[in-house]
C-alpha positions as CSV (number, residue, x, y, z in Angstrom):
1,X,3.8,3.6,2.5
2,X,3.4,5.1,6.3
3,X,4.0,2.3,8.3
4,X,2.7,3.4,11.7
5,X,1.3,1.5,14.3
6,X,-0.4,1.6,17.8
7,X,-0.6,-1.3,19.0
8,X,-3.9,-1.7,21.9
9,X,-4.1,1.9,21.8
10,X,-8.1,1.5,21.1
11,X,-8.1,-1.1,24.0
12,X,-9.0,-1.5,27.5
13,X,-7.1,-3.8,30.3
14,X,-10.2,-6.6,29.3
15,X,-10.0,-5.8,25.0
16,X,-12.8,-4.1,24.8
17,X,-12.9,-1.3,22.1
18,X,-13.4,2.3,23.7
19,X,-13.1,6.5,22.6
20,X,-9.5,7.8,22.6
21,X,-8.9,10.5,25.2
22,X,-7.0,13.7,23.8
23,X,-3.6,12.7,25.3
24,X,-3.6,9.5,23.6
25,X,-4.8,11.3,20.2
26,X,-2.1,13.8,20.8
27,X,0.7,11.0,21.5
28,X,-0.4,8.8,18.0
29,X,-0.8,12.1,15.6
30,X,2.3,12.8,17.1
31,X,4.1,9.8,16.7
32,X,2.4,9.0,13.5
33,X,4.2,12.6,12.0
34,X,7.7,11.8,13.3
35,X,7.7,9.0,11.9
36,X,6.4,10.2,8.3
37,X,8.7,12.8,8.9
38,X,11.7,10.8,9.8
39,X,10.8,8.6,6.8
40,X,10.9,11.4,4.5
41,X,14.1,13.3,5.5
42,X,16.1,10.9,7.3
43,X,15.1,8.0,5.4
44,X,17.5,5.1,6.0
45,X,19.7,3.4,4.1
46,X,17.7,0.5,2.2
47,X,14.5,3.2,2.0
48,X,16.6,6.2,0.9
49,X,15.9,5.2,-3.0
50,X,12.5,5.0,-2.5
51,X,11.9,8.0,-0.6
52,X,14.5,10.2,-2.7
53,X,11.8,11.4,-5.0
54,X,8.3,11.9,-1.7
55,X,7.9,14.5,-0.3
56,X,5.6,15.6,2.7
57,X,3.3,18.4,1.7
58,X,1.0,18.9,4.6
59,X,2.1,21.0,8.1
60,X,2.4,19.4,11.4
61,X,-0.8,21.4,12.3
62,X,-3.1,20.3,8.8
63,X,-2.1,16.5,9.5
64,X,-2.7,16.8,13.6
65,X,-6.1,17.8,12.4
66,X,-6.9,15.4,9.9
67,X,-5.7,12.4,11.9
68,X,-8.9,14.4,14.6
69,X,-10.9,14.7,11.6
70,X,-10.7,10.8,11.6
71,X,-10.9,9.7,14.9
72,X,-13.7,7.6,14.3
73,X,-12.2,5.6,11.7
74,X,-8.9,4.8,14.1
75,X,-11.3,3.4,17.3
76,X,-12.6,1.0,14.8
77,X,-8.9,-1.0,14.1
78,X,-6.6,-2.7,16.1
79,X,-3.7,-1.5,14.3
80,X,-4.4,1.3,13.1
81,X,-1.7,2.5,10.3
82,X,-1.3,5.6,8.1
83,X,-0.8,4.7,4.6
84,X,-0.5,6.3,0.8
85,X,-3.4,5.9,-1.0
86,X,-1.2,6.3,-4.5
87,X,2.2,5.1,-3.2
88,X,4.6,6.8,-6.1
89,X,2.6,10.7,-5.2
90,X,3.6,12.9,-2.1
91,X,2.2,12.3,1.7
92,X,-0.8,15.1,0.9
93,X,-4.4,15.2,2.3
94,X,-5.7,13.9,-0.7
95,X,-3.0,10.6,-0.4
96,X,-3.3,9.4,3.0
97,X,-5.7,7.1,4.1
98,X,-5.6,4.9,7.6
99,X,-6.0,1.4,7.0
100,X,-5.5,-1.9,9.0
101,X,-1.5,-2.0,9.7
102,X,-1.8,-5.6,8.3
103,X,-3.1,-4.3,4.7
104,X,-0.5,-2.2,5.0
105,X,2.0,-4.3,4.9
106,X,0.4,-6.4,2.4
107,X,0.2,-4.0,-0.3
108,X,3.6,-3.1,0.6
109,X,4.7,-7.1,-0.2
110,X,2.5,-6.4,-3.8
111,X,3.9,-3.6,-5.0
112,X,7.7,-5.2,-4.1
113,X,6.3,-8.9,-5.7
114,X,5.3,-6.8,-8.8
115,X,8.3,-4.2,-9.4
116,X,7.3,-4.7,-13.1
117,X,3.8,-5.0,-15.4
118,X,1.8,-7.9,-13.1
119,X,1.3,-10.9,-15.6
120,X,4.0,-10.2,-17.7
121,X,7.5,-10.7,-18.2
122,X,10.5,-10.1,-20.5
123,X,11.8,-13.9,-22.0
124,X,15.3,-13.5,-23.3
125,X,15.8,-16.8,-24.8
126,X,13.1,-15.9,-27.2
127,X,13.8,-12.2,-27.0
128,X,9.7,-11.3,-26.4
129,X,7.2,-10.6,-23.8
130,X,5.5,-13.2,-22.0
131,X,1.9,-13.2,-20.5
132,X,1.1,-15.6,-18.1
133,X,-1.9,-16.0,-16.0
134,X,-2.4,-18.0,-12.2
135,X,-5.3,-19.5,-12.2
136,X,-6.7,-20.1,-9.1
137,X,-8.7,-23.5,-9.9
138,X,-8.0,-27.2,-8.7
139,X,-5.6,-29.1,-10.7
140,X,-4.7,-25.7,-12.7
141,X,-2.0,-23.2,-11.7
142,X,-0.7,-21.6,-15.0
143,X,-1.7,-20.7,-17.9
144,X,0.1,-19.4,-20.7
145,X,-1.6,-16.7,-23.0
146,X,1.3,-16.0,-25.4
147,X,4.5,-14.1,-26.5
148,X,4.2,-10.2,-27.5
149,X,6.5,-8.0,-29.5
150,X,6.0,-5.3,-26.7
151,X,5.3,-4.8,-23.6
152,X,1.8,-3.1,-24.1
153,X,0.8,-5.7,-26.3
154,X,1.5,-8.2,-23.4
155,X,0.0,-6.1,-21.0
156,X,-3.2,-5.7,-22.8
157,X,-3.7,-10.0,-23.7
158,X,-3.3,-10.1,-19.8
159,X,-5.6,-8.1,-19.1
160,X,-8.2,-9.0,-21.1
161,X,-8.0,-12.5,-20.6
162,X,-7.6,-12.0,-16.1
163,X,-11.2,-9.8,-17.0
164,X,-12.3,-13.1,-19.1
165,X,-11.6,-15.3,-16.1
166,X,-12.1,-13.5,-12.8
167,X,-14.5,-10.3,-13.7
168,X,-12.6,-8.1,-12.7
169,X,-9.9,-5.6,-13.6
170,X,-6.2,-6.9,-12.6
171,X,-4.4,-3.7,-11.6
């Protein structure tokens, strides 16, 4: 995830928001490709695994424009923070997004919390899958839905019953 930030760059001496001028668009387009571009080919050491595989499809030029294209977007956050909408495809067009640097960061805890299938884990003392759902009522906080000769079987009991209890889908 592009983890680029700005902080007050949308923000007078007294916090009030106002309009970019082109300098300071210039200096966070600017800023915002070294750093995906750092990221990408000079990735360090505890990010070089996870970077390995992305790769940054757009020119300087094409994301120079976009980031003007979306100018509007950026003076309405504080933090303003380039980020991949599908986090295992390539920095495209189509994959970047600007979001709140504080989702950011969240989704980047999320996707490290659940490195495998969310609600489901692999139980070796009784050598099966495990589906398990929090549930996020007083005097409740697990519940267990059952043990699965696969994975997709697991998968598919916790998702049905997380739609049974919170309407909506999980994932």
């Amino acid at each position: 995830m592009g983890l680029v930030e700005m902080p007050s760059l949308n923000k007078s001496k007294r916090g009030i928001s106002r309009a970019y001028s082109a300098s300071e668009w210039k200096a966070y387009a600017n800023l915002s490709w070294r750093s995906l571009w750092r990221r990408i080919y000079y990735a360090a050491p505890r990010e070089a695994l996870y970077y390995s595989k992305i790769k940054l499809l757009i020119s300087r030029q094409e994301f120079f424009d976009w980031v003007f294209a979306n100018r509007f977007k950026l003076e309405t956050l504080s933090h303003p923070s380039i980020d991949r909408i599908d986090s295992a495809e390539h920095y495209s067009l189509s994959n970047i997004q600007i979001i709140e640097h504080s989702e950011n960061t969240s989704k980047a805890a999320k996707a490290k919390y659940y490195k495998t299938e969310r609600g489901i884990s692999f139980c070796k003392r009784q050598q099966q899958w495990r589906a398990c759902l929090i549930l996020r009522i007083p005097n409740r906080y697990g519940c267990h839905i059952g043990y699965f000769a696969t994975k997709e079987e697991a998968l598919a009991s916790f998702s049905k019953t997380y739609y049974e209890w919170y309407g909506t889908n999980p994932f």
